[in-house]
N, C-alpha and C positions, 0 to 999 in steps of 0.2 A: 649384955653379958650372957643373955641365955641362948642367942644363936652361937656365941664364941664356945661354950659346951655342949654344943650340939656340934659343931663343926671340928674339935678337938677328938671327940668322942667316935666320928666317922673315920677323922686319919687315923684313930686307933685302932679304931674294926678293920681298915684295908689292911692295915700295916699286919696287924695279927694273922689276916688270911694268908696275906706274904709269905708271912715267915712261915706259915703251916703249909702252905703249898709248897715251897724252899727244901723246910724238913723232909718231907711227904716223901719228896722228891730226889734226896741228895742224892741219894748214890747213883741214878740215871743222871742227871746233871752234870753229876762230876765223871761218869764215863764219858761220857758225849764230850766234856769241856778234853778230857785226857785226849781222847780221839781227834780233835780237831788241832790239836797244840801237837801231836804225832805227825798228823799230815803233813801242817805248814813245814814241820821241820825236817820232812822228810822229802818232801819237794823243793824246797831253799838248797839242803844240801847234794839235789841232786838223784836221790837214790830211786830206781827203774819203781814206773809208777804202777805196772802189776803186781810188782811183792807187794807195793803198799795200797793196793788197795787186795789183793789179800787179805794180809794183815788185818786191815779194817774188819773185814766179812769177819775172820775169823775170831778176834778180839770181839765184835760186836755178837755173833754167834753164842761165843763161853760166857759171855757177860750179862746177855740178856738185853743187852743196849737197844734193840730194834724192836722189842717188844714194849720198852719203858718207852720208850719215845709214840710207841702206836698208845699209849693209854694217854701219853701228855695230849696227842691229838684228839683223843676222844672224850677228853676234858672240856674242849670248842663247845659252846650252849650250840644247840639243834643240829650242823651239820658235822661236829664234829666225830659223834658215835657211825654216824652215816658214813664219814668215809672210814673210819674202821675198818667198817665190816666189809666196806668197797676193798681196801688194801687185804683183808686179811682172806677174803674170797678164792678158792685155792683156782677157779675159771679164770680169776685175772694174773696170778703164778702161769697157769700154765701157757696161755696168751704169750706172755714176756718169754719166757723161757723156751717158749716154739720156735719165738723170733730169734734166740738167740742163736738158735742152731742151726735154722735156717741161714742165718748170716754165716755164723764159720762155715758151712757147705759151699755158700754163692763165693765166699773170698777165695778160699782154695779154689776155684776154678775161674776166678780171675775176673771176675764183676763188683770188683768197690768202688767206683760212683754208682750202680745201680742199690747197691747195699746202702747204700750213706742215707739215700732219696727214701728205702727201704726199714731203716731203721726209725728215720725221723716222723715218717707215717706211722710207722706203729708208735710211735710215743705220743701222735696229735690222737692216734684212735685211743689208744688207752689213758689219755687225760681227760677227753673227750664219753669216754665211758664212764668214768669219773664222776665227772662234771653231772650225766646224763639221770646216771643213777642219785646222785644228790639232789638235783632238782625233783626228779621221781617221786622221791620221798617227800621231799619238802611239800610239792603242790599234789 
C-alpha cells in the first residue's frame, strides 16, 4: 500500500510539472501550433512558398515566436542553455547570412549547382560549429 503512494504521488508531481511547464508556456505553444496549421494549409492549397514563408519570419518576428521557442531550448538540462547562446551569437547570424548573399550573387550569374554543393557546406559547417561549441563546453 505504501509504494502505491509513493507511486501515485510521483504521477502527481510529473503531471503538475506538465501542466506548469504547459501554462508557462501557452502562448509560445499556441503560436508555434498557429504557425505550423498555417503552413500545412498553405502548401496543401497551393499558395507560392515565399509569401509563406514570409509570412512565417514575419508573424514569428511580431510575435516573438523565435525567441519563445530559443528559451524552450534552453530549458534541455546542460546542453540546452549551450546551444542558446550558440544560436543566439550574432558570429553565427552573420556566418548564415554572408552565405546567403553570397548565394544570390553566384545564382545571378549562373552557378546553381555550384551554390546547392555551397549552401549544404555551410549548413554541415554551421551544425558542425554547433555541435563543436557544445561539446567545448561540456568537456
Amino acid at each position: 500500500m505504501q509504494s502505491d503512494n509513493k507511486f501515485l504521488r510521483r504521477i502527481n508531481s510529473a503531471l503538475k510539472s506538465i501542466w506548469n511547464f504547459l501554462y508557462s508556456f501557452r502562448k509560445i505553444i499556441l503560436i508555434w501550433v498557429a504557425i505550423a496549421i498555417f503552413v500545412t494549409v498553405a502548401i496543401a492549397l497551393g499558395l507560392d512558398r515565399k509569401a509563406v514563408a514570409f509570412l512565417v519570419i514575419v508573424i514569428g518576428l511580431l510575435s516573438q515566436a523565435f525567441i519563445g521557442l530559443l528559451n524552450i531550448i534552453a530549458l534541455i538540462p546542460i546542453v540546452g542553455p549551450i546551444i542558446a547562446k550558440v544560436l543566439a551569437l550574432p558570429f553565427y547570424w552573420l556566418l548564415n547570412s554572408l552565405g546567403y548573399f553570397v548565394s544570390v550573387v553566384a545564382i545571378k550569374k549562373g552557378y546553381k549547382k555550384e551554390v546547392l554543393n555551397y549552401r549544404v557546406l555551410t549548413v554541415v559547417f554551421l551544425v558542425g560549429l554547433l555541435v563543436g561549441f557544445v561539446l567545448g563546453k561540456i568537456i
